[in-house]
mmCIF file as Biopython writes it, N, C-alpha, C and O atoms, coordinates in Angstrom:
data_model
#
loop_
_atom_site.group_PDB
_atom_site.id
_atom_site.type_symbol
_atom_site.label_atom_id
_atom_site.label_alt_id
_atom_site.label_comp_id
_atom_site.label_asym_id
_atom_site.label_entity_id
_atom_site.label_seq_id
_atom_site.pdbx_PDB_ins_code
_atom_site.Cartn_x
_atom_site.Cartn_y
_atom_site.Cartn_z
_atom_site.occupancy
_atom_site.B_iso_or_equiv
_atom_site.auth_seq_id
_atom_site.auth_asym_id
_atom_site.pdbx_PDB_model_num
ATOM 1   N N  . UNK A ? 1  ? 74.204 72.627 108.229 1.0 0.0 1  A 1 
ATOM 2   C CA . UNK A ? 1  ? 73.736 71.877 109.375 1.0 0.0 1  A 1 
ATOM 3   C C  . UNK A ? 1  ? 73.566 70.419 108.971 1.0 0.0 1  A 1 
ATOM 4   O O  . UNK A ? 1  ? 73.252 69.998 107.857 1.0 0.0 1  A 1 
ATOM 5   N N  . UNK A ? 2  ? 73.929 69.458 110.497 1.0 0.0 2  A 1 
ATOM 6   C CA . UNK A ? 2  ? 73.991 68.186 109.337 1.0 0.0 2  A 1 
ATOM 7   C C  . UNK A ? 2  ? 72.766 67.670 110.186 1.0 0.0 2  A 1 
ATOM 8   O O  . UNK A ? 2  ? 72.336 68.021 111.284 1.0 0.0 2  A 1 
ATOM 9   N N  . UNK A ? 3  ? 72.394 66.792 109.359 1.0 0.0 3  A 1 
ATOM 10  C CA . UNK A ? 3  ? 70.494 65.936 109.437 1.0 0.0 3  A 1 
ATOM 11  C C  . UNK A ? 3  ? 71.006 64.691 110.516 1.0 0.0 3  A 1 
ATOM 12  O O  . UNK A ? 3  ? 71.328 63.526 110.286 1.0 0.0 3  A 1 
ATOM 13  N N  . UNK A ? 4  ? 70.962 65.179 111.309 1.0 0.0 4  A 1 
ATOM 14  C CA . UNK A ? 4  ? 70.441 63.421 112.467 1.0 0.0 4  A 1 
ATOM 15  C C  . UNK A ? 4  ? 69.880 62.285 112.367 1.0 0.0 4  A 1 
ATOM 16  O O  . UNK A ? 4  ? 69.033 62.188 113.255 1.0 0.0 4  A 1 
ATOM 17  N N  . UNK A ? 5  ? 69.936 61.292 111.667 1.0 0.0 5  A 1 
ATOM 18  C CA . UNK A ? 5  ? 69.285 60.473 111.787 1.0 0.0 5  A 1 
ATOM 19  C C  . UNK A ? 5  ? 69.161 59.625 113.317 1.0 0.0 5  A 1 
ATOM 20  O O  . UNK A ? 5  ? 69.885 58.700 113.683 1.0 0.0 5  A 1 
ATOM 21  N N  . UNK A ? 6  ? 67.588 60.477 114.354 1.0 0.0 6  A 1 
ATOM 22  C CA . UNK A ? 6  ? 67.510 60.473 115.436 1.0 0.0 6  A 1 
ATOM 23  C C  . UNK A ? 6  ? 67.264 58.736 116.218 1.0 0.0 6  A 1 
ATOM 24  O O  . UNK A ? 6  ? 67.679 57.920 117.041 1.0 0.0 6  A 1 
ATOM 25  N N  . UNK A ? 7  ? 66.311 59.030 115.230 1.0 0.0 7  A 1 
ATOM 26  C CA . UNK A ? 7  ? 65.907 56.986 115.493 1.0 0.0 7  A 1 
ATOM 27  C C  . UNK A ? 7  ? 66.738 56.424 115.598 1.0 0.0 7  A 1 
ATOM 28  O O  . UNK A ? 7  ? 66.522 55.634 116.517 1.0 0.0 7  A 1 
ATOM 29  N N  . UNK A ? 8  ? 68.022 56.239 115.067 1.0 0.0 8  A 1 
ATOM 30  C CA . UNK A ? 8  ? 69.085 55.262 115.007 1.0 0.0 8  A 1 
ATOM 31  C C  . UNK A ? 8  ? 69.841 55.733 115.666 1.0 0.0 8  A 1 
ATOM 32  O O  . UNK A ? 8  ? 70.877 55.808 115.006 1.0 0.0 8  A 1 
ATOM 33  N N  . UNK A ? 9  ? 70.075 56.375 117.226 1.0 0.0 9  A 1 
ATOM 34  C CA . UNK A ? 9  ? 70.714 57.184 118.076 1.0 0.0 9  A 1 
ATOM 35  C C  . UNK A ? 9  ? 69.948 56.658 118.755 1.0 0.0 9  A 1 
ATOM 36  O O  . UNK A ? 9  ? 68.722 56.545 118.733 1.0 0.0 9  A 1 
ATOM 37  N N  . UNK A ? 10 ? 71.552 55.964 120.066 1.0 0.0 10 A 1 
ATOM 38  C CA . UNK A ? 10 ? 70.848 55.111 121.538 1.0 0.0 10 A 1 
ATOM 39  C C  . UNK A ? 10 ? 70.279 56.228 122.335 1.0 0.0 10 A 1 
ATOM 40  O O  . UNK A ? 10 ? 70.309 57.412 121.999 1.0 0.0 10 A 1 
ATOM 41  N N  . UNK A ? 11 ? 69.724 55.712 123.493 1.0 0.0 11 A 1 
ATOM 42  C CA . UNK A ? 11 ? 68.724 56.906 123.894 1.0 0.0 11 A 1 
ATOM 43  C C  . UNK A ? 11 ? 69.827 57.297 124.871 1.0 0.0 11 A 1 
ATOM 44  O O  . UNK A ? 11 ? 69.212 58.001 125.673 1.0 0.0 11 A 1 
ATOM 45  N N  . UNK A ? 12 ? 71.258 57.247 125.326 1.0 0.0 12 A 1 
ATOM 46  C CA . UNK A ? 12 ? 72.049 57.817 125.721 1.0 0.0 12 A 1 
ATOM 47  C C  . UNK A ? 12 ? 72.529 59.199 124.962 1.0 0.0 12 A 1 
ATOM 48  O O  . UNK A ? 12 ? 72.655 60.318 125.461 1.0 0.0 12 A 1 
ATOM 49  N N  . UNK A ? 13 ? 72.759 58.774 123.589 1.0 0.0 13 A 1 
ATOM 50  C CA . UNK A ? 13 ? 73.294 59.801 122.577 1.0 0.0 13 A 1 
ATOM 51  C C  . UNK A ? 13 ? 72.338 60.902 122.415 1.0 0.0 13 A 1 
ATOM 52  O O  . UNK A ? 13 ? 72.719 62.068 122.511 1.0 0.0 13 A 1 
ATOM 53  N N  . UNK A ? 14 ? 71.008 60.568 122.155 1.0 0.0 14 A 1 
ATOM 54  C CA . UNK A ? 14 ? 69.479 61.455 121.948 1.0 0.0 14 A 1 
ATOM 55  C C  . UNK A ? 14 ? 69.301 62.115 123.307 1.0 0.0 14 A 1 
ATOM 56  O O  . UNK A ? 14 ? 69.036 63.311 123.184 1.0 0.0 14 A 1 
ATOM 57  N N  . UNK A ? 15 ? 69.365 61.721 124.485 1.0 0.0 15 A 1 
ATOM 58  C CA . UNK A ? 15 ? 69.438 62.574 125.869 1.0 0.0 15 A 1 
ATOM 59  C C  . UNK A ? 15 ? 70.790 63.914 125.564 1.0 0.0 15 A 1 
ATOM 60  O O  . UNK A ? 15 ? 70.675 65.139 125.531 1.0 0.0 15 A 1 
ATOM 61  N N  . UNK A ? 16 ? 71.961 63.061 125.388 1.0 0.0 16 A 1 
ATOM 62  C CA . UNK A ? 16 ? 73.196 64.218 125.075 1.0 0.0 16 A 1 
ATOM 63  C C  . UNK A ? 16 ? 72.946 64.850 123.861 1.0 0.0 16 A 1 
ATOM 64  O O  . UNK A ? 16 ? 73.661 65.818 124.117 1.0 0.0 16 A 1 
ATOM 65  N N  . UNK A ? 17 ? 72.501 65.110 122.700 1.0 0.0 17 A 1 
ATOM 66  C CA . UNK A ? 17 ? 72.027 66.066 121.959 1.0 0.0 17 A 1 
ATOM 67  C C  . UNK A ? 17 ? 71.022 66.781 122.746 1.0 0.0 17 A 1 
ATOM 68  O O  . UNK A ? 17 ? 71.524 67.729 123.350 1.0 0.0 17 A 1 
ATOM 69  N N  . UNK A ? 18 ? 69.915 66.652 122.913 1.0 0.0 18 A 1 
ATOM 70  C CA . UNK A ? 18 ? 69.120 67.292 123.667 1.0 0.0 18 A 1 
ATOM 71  C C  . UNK A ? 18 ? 69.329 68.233 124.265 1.0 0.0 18 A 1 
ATOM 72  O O  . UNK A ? 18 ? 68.882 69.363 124.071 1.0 0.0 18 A 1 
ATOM 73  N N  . UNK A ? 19 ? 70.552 67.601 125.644 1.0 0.0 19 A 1 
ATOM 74  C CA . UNK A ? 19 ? 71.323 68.894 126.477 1.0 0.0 19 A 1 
ATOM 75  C C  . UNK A ? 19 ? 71.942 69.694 125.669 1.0 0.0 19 A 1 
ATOM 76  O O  . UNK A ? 19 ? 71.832 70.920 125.672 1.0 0.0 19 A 1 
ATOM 77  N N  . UNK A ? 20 ? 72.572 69.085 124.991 1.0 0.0 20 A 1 
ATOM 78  C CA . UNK A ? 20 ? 73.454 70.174 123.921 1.0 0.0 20 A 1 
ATOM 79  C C  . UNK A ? 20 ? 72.457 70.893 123.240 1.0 0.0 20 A 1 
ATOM 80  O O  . UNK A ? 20 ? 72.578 72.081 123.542 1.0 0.0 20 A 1 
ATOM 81  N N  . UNK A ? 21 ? 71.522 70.714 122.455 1.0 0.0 21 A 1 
ATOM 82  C CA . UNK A ? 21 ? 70.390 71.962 122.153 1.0 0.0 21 A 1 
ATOM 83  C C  . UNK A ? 21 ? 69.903 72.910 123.293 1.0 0.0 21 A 1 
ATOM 84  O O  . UNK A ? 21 ? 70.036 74.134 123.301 1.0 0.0 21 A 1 
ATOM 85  N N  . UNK A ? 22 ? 69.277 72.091 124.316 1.0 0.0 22 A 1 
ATOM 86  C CA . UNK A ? 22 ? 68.642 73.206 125.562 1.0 0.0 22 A 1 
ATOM 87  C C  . UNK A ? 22 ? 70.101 74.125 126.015 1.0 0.0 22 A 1 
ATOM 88  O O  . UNK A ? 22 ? 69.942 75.313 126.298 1.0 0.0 22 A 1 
ATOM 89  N N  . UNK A ? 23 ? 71.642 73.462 126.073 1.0 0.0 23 A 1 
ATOM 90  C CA . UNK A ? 23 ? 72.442 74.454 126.720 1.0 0.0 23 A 1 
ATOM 91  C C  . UNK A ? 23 ? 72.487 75.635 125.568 1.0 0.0 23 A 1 
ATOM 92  O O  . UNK A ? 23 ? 72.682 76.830 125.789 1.0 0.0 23 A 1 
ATOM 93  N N  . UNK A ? 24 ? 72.237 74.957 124.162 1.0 0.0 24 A 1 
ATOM 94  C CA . UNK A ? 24 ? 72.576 76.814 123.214 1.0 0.0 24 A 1 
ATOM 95  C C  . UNK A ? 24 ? 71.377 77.115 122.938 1.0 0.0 24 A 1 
ATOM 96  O O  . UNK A ? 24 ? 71.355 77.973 122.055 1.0 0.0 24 A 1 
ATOM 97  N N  . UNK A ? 25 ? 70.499 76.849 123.238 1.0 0.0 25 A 1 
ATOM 98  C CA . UNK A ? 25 ? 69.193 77.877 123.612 1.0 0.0 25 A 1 
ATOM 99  C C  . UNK A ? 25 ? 69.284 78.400 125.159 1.0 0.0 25 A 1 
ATOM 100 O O  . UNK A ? 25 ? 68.363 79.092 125.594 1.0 0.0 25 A 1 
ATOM 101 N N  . UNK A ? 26 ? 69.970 78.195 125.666 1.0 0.0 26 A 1 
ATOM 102 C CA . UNK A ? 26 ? 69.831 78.314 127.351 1.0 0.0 26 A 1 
ATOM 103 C C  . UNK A ? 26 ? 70.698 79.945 127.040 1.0 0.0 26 A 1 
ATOM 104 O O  . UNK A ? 26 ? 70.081 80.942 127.417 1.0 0.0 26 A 1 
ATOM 105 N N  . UNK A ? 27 ? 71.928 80.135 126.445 1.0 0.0 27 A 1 
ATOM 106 C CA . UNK A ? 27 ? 72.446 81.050 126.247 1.0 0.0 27 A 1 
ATOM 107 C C  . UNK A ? 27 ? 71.620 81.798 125.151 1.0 0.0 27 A 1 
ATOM 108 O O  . UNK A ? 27 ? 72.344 82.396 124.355 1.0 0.0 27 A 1 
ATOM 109 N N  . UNK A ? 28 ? 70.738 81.871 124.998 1.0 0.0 28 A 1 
ATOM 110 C CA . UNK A ? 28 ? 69.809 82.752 123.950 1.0 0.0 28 A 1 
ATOM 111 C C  . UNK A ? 28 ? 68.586 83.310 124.689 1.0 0.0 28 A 1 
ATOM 112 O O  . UNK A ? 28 ? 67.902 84.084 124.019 1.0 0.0 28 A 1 
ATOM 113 N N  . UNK A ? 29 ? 68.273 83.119 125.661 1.0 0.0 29 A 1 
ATOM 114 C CA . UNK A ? 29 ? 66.866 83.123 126.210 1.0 0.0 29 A 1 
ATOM 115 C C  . UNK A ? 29 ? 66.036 84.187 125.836 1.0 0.0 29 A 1 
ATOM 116 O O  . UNK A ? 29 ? 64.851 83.963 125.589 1.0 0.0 29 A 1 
ATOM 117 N N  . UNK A ? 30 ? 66.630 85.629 125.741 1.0 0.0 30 A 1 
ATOM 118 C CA . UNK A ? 30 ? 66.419 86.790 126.350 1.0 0.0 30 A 1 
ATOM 119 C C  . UNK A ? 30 ? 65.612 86.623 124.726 1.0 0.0 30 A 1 
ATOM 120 O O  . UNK A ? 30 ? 64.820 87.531 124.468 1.0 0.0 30 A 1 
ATOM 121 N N  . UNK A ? 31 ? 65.770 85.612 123.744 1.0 0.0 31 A 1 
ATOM 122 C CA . UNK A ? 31 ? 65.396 85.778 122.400 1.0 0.0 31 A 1 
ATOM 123 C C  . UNK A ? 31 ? 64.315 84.669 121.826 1.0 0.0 31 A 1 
ATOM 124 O O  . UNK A ? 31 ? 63.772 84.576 120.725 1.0 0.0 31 A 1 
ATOM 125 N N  . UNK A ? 32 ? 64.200 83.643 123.355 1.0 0.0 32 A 1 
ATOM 126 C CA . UNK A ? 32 ? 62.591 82.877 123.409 1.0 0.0 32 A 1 
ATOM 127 C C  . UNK A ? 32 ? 61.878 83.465 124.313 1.0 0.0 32 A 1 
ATOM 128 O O  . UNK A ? 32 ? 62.309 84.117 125.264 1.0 0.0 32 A 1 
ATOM 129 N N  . UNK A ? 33 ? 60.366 83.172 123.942 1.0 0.0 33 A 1 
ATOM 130 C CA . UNK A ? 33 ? 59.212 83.808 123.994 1.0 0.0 33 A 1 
ATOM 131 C C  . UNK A ? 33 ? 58.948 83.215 124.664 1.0 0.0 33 A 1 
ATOM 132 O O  . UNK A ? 33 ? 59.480 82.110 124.559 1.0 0.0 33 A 1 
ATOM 133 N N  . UNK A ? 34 ? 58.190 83.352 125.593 1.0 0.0 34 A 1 
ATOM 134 C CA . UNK A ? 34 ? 56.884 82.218 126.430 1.0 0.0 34 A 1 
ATOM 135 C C  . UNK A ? 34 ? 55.283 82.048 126.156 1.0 0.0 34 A 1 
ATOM 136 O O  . UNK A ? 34 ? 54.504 82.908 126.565 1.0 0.0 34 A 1 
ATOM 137 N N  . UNK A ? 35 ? 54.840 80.919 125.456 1.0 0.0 35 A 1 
ATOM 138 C CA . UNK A ? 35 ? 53.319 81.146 125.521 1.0 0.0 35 A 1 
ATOM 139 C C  . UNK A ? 35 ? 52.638 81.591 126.011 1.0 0.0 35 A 1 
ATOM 140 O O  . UNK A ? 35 ? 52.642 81.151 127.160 1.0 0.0 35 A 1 
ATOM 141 N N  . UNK A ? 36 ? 51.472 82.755 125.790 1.0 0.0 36 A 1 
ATOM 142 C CA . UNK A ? 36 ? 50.776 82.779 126.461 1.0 0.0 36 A 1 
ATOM 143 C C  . UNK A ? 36 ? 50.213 81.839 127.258 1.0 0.0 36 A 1 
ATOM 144 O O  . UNK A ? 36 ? 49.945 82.402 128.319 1.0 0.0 36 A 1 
ATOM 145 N N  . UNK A ? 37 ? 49.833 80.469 127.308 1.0 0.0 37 A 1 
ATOM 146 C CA . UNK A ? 37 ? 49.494 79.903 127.865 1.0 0.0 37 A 1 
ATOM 147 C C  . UNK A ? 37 ? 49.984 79.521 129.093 1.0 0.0 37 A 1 
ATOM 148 O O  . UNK A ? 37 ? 49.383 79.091 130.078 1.0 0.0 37 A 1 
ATOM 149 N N  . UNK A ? 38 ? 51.410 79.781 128.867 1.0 0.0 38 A 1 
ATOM 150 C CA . UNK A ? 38 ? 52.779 79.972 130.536 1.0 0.0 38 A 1 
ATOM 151 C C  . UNK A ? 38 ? 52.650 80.817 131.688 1.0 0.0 38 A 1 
ATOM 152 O O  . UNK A ? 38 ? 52.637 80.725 132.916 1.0 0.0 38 A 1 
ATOM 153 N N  . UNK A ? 39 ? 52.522 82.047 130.393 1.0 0.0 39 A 1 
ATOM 154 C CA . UNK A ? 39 ? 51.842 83.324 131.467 1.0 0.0 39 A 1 
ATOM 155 C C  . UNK A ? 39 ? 50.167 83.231 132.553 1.0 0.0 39 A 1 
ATOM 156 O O  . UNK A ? 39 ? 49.933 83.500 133.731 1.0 0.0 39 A 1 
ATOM 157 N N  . UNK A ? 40 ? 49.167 82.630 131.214 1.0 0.0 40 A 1 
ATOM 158 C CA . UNK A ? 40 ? 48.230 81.951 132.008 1.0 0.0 40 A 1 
ATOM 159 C C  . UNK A ? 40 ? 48.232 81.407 132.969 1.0 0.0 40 A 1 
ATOM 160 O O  . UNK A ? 40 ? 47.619 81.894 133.919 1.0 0.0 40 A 1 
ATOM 161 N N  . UNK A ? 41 ? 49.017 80.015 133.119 1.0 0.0 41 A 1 
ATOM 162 C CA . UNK A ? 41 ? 48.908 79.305 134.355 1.0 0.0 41 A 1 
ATOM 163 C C  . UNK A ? 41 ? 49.188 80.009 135.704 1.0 0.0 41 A 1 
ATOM 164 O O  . UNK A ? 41 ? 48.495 80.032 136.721 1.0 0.0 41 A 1 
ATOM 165 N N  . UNK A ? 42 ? 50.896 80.822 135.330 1.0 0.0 42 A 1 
ATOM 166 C CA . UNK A ? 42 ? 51.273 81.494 136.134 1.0 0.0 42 A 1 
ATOM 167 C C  . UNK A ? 42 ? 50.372 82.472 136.991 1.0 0.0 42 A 1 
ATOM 168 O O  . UNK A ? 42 ? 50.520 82.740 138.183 1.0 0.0 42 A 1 
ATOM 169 N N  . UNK A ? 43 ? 49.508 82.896 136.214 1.0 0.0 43 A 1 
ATOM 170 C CA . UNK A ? 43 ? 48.486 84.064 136.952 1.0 0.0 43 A 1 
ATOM 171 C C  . UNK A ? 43 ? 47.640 83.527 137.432 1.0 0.0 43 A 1 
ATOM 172 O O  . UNK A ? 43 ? 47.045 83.960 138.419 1.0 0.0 43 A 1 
ATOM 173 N N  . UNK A ? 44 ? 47.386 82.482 136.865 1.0 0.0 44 A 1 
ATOM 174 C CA . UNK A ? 44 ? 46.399 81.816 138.011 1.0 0.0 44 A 1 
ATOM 175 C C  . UNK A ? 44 ? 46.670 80.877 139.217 1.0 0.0 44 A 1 
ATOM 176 O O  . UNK A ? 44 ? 45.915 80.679 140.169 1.0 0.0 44 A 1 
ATOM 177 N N  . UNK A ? 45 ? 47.662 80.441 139.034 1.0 0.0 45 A 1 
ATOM 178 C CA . UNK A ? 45 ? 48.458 79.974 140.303 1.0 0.0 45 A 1 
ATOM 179 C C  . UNK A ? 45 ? 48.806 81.447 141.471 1.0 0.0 45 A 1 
ATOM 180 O O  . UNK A ? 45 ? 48.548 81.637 142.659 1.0 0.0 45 A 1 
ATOM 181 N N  . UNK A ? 46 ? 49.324 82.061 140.679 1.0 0.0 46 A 1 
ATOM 182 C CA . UNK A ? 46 ? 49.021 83.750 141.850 1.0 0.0 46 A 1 
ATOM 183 C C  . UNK A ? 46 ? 48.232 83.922 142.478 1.0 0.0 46 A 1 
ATOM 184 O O  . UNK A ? 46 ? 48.095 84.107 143.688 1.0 0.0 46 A 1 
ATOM 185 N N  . UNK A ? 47 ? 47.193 83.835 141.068 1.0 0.0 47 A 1 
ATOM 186 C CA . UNK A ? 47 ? 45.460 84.272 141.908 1.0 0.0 47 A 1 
ATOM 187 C C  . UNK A ? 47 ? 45.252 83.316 143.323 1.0 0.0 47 A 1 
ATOM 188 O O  . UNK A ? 47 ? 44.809 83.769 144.378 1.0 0.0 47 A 1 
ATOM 189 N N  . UNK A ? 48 ? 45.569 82.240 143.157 1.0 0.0 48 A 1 
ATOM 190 C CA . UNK A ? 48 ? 44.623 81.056 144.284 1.0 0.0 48 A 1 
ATOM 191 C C  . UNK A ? 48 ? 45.885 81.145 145.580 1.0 0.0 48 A 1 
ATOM 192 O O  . UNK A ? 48 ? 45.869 80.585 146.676 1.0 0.0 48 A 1 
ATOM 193 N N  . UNK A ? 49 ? 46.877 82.005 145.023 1.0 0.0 49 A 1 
ATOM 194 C CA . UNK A ? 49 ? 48.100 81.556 146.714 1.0 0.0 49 A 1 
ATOM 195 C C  . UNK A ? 49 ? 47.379 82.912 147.164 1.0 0.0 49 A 1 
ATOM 196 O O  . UNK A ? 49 ? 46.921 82.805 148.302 1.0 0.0 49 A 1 
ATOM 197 N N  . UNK A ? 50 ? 47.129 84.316 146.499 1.0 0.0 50 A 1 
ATOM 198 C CA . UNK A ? 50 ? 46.209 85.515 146.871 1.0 0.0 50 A 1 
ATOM 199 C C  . UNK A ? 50 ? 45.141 85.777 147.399 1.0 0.0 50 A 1 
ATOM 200 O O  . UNK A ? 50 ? 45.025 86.784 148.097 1.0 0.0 50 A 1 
ATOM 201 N N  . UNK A ? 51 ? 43.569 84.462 147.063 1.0 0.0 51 A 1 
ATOM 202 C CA . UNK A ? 51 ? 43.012 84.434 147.199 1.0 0.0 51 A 1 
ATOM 203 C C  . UNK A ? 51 ? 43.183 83.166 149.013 1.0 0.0 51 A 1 
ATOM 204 O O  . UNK A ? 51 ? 42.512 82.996 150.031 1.0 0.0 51 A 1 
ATOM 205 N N  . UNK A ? 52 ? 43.998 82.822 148.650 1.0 0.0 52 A 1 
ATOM 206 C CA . UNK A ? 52 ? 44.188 81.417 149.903 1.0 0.0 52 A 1 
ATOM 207 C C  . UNK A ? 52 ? 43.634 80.024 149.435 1.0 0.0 52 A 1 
ATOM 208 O O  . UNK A ? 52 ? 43.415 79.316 150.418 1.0 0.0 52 A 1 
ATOM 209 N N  . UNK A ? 53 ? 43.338 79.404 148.240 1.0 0.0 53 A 1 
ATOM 210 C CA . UNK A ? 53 ? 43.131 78.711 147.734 1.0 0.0 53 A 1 
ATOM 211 C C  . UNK A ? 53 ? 43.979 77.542 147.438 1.0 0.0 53 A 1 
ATOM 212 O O  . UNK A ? 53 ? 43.548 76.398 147.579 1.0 0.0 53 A 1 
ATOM 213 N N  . UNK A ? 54 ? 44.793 77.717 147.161 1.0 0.0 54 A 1 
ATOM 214 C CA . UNK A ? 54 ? 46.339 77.289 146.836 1.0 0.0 54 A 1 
ATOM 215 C C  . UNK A ? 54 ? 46.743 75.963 147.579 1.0 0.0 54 A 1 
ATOM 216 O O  . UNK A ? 54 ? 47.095 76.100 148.751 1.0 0.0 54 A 1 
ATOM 217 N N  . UNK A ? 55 ? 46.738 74.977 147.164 1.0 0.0 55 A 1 
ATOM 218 C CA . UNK A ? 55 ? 47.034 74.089 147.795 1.0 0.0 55 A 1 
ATOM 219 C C  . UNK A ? 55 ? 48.967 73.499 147.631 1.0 0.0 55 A 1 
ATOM 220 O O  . UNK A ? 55 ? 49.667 73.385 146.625 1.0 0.0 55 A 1 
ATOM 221 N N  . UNK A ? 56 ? 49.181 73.326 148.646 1.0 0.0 56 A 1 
ATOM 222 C CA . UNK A ? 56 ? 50.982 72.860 148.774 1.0 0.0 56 A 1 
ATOM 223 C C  . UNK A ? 56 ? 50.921 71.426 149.164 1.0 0.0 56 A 1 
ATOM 224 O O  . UNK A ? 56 ? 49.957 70.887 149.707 1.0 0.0 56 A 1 
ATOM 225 N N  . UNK A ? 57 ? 51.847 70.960 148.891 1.0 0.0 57 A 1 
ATOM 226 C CA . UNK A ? 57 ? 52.197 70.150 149.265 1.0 0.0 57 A 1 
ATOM 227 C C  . UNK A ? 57 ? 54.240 69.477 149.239 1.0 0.0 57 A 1 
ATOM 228 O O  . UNK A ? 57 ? 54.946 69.717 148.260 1.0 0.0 57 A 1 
ATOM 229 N N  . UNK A ? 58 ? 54.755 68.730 150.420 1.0 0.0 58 A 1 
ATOM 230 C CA . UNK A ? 58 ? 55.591 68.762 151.050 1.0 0.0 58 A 1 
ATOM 231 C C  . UNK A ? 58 ? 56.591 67.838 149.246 1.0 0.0 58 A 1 
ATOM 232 O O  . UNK A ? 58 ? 55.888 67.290 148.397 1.0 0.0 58 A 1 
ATOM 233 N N  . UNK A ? 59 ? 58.016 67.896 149.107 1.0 0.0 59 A 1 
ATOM 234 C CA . UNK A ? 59 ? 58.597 66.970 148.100 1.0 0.0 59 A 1 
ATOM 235 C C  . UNK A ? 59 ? 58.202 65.764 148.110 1.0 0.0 59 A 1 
ATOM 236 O O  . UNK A ? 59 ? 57.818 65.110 147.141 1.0 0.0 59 A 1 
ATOM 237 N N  . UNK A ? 60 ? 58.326 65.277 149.735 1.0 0.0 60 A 1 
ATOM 238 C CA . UNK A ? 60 ? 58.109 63.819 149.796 1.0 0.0 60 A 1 
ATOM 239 C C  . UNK A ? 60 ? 56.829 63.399 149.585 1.0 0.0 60 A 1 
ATOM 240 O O  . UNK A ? 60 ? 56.652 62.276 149.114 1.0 0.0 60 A 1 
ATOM 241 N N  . UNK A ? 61 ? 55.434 64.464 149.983 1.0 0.0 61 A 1 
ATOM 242 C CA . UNK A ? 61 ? 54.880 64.451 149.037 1.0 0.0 61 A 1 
ATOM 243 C C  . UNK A ? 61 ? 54.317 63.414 147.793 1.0 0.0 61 A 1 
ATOM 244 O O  . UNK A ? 61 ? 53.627 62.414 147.595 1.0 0.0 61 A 1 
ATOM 245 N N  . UNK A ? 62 ? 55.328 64.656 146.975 1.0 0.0 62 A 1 
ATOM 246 C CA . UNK A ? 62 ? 55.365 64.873 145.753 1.0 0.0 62 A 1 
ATOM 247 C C  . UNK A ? 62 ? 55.837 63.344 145.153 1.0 0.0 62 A 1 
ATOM 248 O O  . UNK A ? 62 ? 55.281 62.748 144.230 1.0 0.0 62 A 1 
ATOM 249 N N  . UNK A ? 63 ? 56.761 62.980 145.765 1.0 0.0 63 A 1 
ATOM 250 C CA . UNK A ? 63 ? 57.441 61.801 145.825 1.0 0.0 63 A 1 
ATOM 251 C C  . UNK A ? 63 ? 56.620 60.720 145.743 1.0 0.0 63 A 1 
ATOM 252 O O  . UNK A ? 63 ? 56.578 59.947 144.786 1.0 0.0 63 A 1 
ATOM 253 N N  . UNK A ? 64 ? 55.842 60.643 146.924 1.0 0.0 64 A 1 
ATOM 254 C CA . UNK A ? 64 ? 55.093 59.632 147.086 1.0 0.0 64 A 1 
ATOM 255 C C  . UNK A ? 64 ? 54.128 59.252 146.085 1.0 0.0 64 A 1 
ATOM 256 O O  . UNK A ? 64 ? 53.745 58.082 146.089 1.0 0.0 64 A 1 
ATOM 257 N N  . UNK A ? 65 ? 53.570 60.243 145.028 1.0 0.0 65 A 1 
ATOM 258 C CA . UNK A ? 65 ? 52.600 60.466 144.035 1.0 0.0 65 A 1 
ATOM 259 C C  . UNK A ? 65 ? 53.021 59.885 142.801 1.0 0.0 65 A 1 
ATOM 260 O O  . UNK A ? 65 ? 52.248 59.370 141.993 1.0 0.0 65 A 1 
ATOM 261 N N  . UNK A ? 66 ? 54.424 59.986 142.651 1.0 0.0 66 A 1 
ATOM 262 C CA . UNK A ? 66 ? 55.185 59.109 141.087 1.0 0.0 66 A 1 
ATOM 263 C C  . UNK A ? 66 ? 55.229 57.677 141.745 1.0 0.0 66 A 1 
ATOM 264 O O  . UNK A ? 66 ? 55.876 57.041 140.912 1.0 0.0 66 A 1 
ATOM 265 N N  . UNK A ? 67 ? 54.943 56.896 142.662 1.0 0.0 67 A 1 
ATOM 266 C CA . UNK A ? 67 ? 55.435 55.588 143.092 1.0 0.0 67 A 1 
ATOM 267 C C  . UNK A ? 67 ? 54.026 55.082 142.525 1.0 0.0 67 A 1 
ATOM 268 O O  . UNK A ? 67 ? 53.733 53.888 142.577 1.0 0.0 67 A 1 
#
């Protein structure tokens, strides 16, 4: 395996490695784990749409919140 020297890689090149790692882990999945802590959130986001708690909101939204 050859060593990256990452720092000195434009942040064009460091984005395209990246994808290229997540796509050959993407074909492995069934062989990553998820934190417990994933599963956590998840159940509790269940709990509060179950309970009626749960708050939504619309993309644009969502949108409006990164500006």
């Amino acid at each position: 395996m050859m060593n990256l020297d990452i720092a000195k890689m434009t942040v064009p090149e460091r984005i395209q490695a990246m994808e290229q790692l997540w796509d050959s882990l993407s074909l492995q999945e069934h062989e990553i784990e998820s934190p417990q802590w994933h599963w956590d959130v998840l159940d509790e986001r269940v709990r509060k749409i179950e309970n009626g708690t749960a708050e939504f909101i619309s993309l644009d939204e969502l949108a409006s919140l990164k500006k």
